[in-house]
ROLO-515738 format. One record per residue (C-alpha): residue number from 1; x, y, z; residue in one letter; chain. Coordinates in pm, 1 decimal, m for minus. Layout:
N
{atom NUM, {X, Y, Z}, "A", "A"};
...
END
This chain:
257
{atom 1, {m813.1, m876.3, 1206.4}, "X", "A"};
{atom 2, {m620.8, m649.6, 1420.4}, "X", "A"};
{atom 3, {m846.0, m302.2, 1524.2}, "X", "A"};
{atom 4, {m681.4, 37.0, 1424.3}, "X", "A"};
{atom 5, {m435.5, 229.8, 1551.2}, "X", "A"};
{atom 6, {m461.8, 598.5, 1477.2}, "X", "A"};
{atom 7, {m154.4, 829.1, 1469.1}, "X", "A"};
{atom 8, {m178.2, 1178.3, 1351.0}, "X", "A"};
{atom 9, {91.9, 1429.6, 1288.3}, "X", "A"};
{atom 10, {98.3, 1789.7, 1253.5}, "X", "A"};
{atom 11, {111.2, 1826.3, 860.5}, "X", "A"};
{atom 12, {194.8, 1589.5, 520.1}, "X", "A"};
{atom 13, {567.3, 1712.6, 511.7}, "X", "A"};
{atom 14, {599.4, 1549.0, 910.7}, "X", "A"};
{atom 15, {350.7, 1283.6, 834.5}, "X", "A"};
{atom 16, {619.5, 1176.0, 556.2}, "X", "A"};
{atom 17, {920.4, 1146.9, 697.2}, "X", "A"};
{atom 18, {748.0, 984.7, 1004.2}, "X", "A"};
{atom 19, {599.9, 715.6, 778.6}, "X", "A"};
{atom 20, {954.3, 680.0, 637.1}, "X", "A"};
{atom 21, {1102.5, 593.0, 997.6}, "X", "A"};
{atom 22, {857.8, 383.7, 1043.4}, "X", "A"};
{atom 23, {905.0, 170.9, 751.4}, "X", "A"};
{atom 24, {1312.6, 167.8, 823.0}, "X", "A"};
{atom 25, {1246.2, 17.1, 1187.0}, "X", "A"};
{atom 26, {961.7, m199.4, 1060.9}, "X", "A"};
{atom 27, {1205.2, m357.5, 758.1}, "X", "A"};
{atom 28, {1546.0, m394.2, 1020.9}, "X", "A"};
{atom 29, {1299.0, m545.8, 1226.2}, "X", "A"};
{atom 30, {1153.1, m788.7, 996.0}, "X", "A"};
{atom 31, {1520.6, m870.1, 871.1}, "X", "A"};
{atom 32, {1657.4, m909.8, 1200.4}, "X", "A"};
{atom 33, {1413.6, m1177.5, 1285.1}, "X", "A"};
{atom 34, {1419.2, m1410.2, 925.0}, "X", "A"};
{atom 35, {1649.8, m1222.9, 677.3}, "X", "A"};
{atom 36, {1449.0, m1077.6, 466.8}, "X", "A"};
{atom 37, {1141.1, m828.1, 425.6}, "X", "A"};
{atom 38, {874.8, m752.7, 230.1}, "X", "A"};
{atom 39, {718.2, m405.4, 148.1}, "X", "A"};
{atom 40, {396.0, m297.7, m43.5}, "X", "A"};
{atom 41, {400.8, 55.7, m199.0}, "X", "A"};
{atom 42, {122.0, 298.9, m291.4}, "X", "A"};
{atom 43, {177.7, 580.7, m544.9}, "X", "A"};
{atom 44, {31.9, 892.9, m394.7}, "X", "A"};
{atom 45, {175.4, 1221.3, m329.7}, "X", "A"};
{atom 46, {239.8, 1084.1, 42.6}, "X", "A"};
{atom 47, {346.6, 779.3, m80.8}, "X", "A"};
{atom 48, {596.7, 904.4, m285.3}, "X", "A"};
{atom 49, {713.8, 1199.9, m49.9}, "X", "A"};
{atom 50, {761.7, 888.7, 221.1}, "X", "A"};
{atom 51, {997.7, 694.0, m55.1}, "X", "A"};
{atom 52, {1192.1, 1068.6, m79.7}, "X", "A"};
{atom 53, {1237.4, 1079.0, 272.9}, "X", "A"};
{atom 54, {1329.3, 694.1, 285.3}, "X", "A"};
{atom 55, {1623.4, 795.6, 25.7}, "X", "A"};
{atom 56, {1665.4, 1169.3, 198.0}, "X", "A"};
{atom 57, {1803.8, 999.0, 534.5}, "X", "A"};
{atom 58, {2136.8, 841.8, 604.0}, "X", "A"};
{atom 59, {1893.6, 540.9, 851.9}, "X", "A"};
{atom 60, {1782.4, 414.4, 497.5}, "X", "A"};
{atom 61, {2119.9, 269.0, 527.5}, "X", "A"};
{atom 62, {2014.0, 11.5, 790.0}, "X", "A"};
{atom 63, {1781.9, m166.5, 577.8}, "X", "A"};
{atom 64, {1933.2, m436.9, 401.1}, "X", "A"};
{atom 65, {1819.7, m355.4, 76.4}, "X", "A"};
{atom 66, {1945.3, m638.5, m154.3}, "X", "A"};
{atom 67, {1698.9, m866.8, 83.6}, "X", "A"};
{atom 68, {1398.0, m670.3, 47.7}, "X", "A"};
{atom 69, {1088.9, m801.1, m159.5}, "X", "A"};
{atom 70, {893.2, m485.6, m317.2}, "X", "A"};
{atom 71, {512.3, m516.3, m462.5}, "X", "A"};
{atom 72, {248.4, m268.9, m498.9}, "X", "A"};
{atom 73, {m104.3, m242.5, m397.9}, "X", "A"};
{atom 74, {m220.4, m145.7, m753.4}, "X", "A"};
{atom 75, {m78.7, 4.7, m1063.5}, "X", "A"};
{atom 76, {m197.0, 224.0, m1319.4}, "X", "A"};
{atom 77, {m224.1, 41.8, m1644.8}, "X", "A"};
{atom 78, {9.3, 233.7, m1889.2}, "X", "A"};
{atom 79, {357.7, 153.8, m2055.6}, "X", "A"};
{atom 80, {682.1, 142.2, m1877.6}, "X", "A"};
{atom 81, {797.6, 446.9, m1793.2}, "X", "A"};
{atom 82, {539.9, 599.9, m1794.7}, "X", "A"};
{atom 83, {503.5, 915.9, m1567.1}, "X", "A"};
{atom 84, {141.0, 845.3, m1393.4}, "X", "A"};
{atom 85, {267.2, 488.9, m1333.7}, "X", "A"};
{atom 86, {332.9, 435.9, m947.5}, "X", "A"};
{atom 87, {617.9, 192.3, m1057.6}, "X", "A"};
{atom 88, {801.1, 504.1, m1196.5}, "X", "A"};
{atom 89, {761.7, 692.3, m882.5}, "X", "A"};
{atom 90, {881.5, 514.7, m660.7}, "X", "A"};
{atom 91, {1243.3, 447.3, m887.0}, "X", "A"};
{atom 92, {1277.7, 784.4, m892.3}, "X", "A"};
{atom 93, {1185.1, 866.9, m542.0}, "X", "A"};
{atom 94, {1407.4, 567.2, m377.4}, "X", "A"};
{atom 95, {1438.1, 256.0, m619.5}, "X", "A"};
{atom 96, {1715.6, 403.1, m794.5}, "X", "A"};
{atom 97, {1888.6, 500.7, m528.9}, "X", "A"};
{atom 98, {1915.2, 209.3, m304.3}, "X", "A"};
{atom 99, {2132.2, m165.3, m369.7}, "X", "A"};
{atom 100, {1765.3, m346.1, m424.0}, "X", "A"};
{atom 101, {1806.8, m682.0, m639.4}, "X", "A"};
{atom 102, {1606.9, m615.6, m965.9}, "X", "A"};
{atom 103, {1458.0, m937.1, m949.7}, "X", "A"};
{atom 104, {1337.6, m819.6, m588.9}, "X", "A"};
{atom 105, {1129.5, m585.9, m728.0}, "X", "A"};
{atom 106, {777.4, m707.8, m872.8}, "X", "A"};
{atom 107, {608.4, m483.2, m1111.9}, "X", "A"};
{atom 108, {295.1, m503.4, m1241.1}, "X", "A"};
{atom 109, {297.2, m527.6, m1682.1}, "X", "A"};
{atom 110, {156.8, m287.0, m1854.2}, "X", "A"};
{atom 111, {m20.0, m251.2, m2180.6}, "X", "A"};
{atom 112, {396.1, m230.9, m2352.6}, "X", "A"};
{atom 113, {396.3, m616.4, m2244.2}, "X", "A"};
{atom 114, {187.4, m764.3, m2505.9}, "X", "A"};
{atom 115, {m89.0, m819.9, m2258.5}, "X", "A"};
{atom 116, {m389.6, m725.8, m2105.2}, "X", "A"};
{atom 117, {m467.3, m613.5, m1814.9}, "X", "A"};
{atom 118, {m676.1, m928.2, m1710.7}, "X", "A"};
{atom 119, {m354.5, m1116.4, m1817.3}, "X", "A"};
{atom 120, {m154.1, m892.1, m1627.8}, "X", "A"};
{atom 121, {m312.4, m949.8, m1327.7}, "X", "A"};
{atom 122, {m279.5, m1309.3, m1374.9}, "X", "A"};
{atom 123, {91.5, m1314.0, m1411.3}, "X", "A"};
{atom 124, {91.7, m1070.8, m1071.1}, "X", "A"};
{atom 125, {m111.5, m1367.8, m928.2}, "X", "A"};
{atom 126, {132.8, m1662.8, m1027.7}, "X", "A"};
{atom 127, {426.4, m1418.5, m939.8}, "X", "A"};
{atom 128, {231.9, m1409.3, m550.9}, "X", "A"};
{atom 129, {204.5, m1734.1, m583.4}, "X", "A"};
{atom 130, {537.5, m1809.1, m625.1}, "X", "A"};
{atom 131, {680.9, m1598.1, m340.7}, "X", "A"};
{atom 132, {422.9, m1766.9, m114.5}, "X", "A"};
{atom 133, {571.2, m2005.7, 177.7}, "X", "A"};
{atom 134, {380.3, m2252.1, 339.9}, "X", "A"};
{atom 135, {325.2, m2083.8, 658.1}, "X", "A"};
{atom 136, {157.3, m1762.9, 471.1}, "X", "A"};
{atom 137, {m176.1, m2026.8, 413.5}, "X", "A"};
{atom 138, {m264.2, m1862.1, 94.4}, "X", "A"};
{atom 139, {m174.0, m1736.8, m230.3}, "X", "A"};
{atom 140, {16.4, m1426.5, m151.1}, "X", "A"};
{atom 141, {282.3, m1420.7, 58.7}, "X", "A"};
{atom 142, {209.6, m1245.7, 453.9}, "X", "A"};
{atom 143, {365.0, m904.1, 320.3}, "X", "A"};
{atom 144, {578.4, m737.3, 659.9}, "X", "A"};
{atom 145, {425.6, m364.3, 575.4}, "X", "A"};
{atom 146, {152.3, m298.4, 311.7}, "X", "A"};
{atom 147, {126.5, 90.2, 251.8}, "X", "A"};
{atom 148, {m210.7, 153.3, 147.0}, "X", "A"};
{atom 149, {m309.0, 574.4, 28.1}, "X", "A"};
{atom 150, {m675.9, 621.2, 27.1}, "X", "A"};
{atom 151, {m932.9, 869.6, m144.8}, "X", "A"};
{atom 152, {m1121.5, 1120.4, m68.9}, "X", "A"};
{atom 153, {m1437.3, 828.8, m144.0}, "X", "A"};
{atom 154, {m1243.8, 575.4, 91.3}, "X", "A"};
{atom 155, {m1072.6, 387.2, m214.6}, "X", "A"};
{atom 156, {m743.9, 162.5, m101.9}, "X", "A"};
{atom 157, {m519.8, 18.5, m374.0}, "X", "A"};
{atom 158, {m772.5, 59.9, m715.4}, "X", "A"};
{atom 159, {m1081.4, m85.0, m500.0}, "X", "A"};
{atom 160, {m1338.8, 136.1, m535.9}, "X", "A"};
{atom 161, {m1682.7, 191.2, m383.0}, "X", "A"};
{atom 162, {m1942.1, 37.2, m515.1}, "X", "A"};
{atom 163, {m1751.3, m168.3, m851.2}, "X", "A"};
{atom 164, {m1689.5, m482.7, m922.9}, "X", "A"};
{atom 165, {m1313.1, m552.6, m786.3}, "X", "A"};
{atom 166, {m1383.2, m493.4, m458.3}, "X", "A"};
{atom 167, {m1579.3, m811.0, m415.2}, "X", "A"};
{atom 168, {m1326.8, m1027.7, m634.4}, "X", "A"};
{atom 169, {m1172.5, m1326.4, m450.7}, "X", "A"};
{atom 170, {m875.4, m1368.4, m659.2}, "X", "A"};
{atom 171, {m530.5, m1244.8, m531.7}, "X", "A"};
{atom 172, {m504.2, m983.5, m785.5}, "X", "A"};
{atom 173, {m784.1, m838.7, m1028.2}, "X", "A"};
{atom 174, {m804.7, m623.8, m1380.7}, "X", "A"};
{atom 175, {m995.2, m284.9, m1298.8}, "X", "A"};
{atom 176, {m1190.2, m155.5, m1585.2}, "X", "A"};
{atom 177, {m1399.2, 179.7, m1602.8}, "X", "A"};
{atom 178, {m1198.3, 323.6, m1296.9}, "X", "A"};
{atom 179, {m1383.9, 633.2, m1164.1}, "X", "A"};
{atom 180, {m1048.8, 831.4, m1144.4}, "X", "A"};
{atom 181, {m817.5, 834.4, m1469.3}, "X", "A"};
{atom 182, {m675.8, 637.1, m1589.2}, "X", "A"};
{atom 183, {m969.4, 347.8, m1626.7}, "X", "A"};
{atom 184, {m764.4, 58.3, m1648.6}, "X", "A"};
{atom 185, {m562.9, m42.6, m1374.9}, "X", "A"};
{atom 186, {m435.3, m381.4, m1194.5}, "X", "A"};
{atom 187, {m499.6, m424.2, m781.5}, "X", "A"};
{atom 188, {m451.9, m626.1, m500.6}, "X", "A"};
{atom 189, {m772.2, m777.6, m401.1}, "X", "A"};
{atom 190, {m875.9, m714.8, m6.3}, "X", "A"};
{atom 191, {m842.1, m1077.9, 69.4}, "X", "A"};
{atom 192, {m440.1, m1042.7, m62.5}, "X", "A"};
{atom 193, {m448.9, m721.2, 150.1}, "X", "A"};
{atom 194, {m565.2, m841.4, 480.4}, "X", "A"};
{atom 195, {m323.7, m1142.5, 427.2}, "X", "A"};
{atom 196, {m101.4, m895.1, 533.3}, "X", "A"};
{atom 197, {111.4, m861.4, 892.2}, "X", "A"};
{atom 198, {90.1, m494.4, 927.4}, "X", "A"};
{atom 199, {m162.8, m256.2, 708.9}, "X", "A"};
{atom 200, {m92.3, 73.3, 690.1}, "X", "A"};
{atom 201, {m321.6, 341.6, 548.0}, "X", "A"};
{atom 202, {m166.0, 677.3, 456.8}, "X", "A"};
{atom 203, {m352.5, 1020.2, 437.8}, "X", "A"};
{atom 204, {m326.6, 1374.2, 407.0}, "X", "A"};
{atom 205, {m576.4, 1672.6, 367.1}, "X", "A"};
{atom 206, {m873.2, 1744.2, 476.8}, "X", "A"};
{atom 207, {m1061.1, 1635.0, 185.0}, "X", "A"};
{atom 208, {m957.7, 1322.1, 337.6}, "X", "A"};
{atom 209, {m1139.6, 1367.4, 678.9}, "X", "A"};
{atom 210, {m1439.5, 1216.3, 534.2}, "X", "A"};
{atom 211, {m1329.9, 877.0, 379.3}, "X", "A"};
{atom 212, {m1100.0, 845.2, 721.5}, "X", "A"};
{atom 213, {m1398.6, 888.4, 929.8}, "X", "A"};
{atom 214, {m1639.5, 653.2, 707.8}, "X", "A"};
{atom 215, {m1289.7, 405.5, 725.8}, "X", "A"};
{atom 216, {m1287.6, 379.2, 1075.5}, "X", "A"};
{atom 217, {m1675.1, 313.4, 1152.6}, "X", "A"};
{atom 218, {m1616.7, 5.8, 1062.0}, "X", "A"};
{atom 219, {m1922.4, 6.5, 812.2}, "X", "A"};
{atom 220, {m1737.8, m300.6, 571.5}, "X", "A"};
{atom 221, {m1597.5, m300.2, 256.2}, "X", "A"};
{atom 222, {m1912.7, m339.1, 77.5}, "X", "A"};
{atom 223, {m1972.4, 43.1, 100.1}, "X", "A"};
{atom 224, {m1590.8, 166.5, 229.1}, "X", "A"};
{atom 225, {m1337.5, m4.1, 101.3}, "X", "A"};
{atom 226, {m1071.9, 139.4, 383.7}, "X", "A"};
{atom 227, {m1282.2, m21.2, 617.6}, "X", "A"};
{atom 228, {m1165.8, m366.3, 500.0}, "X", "A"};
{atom 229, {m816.5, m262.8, 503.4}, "X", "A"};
{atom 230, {m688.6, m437.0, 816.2}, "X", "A"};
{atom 231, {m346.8, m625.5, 881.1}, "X", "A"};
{atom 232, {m386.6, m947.8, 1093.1}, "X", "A"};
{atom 233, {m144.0, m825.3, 1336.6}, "X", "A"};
{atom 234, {m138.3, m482.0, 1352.3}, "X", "A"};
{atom 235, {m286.8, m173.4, 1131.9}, "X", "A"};
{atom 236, {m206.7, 207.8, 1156.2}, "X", "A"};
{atom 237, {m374.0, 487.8, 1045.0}, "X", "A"};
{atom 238, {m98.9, 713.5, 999.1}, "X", "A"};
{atom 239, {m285.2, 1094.3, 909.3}, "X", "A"};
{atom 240, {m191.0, 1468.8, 914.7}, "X", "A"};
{atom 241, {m398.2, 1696.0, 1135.6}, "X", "A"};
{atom 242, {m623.7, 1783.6, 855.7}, "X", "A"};
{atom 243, {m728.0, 1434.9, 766.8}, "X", "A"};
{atom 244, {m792.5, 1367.8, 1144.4}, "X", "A"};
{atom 245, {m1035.3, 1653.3, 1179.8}, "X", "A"};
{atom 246, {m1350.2, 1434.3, 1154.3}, "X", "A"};
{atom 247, {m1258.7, 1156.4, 1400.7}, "X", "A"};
{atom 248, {m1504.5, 1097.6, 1653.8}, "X", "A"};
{atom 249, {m1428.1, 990.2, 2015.0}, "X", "A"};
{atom 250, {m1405.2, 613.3, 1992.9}, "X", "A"};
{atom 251, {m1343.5, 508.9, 1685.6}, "X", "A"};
{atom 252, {m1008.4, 316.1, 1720.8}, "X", "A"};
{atom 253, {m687.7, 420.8, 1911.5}, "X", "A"};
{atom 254, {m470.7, 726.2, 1937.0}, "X", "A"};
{atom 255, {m145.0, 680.0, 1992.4}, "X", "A"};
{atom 256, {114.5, 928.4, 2012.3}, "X", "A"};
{atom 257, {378.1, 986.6, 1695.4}, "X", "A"};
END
C-alpha cells in the first residue's frame, strides 16, 4: 500500500474546487492511457461541493464523460430519490449535467427495489464483479480515483469504528445499527477499497483534526478505519487548514497544492 500524501488548502470552498481539478486531470489521464475511467464518489458536503465545482468549470469538458464508470463508496439505504441519498447528490450536483451513459453509472438499490439491504449489497457485489478484468486480481475492478469523506470518529465509506463491517471480507457489505442516521446503509468493504489505484480521503473542519490525526498514525483499521484507507499506488489526503491543525511532524508527506 502506497504511504500518504498530505495536501492542505486554505479553506473547504478552495479545498473543493482543488479536489475537482484534480479529479479532471486524474480522469483525462486515465482515459488517455486505456479509454476509459473509473470514479468512486462520497456524499459529503465536500463531496458534493467538489461534484459542483466539477460541473461549475468549463475543464469538466475534457473528461470524456460517456466513458466514465461511476460507483460509490457507500450509500444511505432509502428510496430513490430520496434527498439524504448520496446517489441524489451527486445528479444534482454534476450527473445531470454531464453526457455520462446511464448504464455507466452504478447505484446502489434501495429499500424501493424490493430488496434488502443484505440483497442489495449482493447485487453491488455481482455488479463489481462483472466490471472486473482479469488484470484487477479480484472481485472489484482497480477503481482510477476512489473519493473517500471521513468523520469526525475516522469513519470512511459506512465503516465504522468498532462494528461489524469493517472486518467483512466481502466486496460490498449491509450496515445495520449505523451510529449516524440513517442505520441502514450499503458500503464498500476496505479490501474493495484498497483494491483501488489512487485513494483519496476528503476533509474539512476542524472537528475533523482529530480523526485525520488518528488516520495518519497508522494505528490500523481495527480501531481507525481511515487508517486502512490506502490506494496501492498512490493516496492523498486532501484537507482544509482546519482539518490539518493536529498533524504532527512526520506523519506522512506534505506536498504543496
Amino acid at each position: 500500500m502506497s504511504v500518504p500524501t498530505i495536501v492542505v488548502h486554505r479553506d473547504a470552498d478552495i479545498l473543493a474546487k482543488a479536489v475537482a481539478a484534480r479529479i479532471i486531470t486524474r480522469l483525462v489521464d486515465a482515459q488517455s492511457a486505456k479509454g476509459s475511467a473509473s470514479l468512486v464518489l462520497t456524499g459529503g458536503t465536500v463531496g458534493i461541493a467538489t461534484l459542483a465545482a466539477i460541473a461549475a468549470t468549463p475543464a469538466r469538458d475534457a473528461v470524456d464523460w460517456p466513458h466514465l464508470d461511476i460507483w460509490w463508496g457507500d450509500e444511505r439505504f432509502l428510496p430513490d430519490g430520496d434527498p439524504e441519498r448520496n446517489e441524489t447528490g451527486a445528479r444534482r450536483a454534476l450527473l445531470d449535467h454531464v453526457d455520462i451513459n446511464p448504464e455507466r453509472v452504478h447505484v446502489m438499490l434501495g429499500p424501493d427495489s424490493g430488496l434488502t439491504a443484505e440483497e442489495s449489497a449482493d447485487a453491488y457485489a455481482t455488479e463489481l464483479r462483472k466490471a472486473a478484468r482479469p488484470e484487477d486480481h479480484g472481485p472489484a475492478p482497480s477503481f482510477d480515483v476512489t473519493l473517500l469523506g471521513m468523520g469526525p470518529d475516522a469513519h470512511v465509506a459506512s465503516l465504522f469504528p468498532g462494528m461489524p463491517a469493517l472486518y467483512d471480507t466481502r466486496p460490498v457489505v449491509a450496515v445495520h445499527g449505523s451510529p449516524k442516521p440513517p442505520p441502514t446503509r450499503i458500503s464498500l468493504t476496505m479490501p474493495t477499497i484498497r483494491a483501488s489505484r489512487e485513494v483519496w480521503v476528503v476533509a474539512a473542519g476542524a472537528e475533523k483534526a482529530g480523526a485525520v490525526r488518528l488516520a495518519l498514525s497508522d494505528s490500523g483499521t481495527m480501531q481507525v478505519p481511515a487508517a486502512g484507507a490506502r490506494g496501492r499506488s498512490r493516496t492523498l489526503f486532501l484537507l482544509d487548514r482546519a482539518a490539518a491543525a493536529k498533524i504532527p511532524p512526520g506523519l506522512g508527506r506534505i506536498a504543496s497544492p
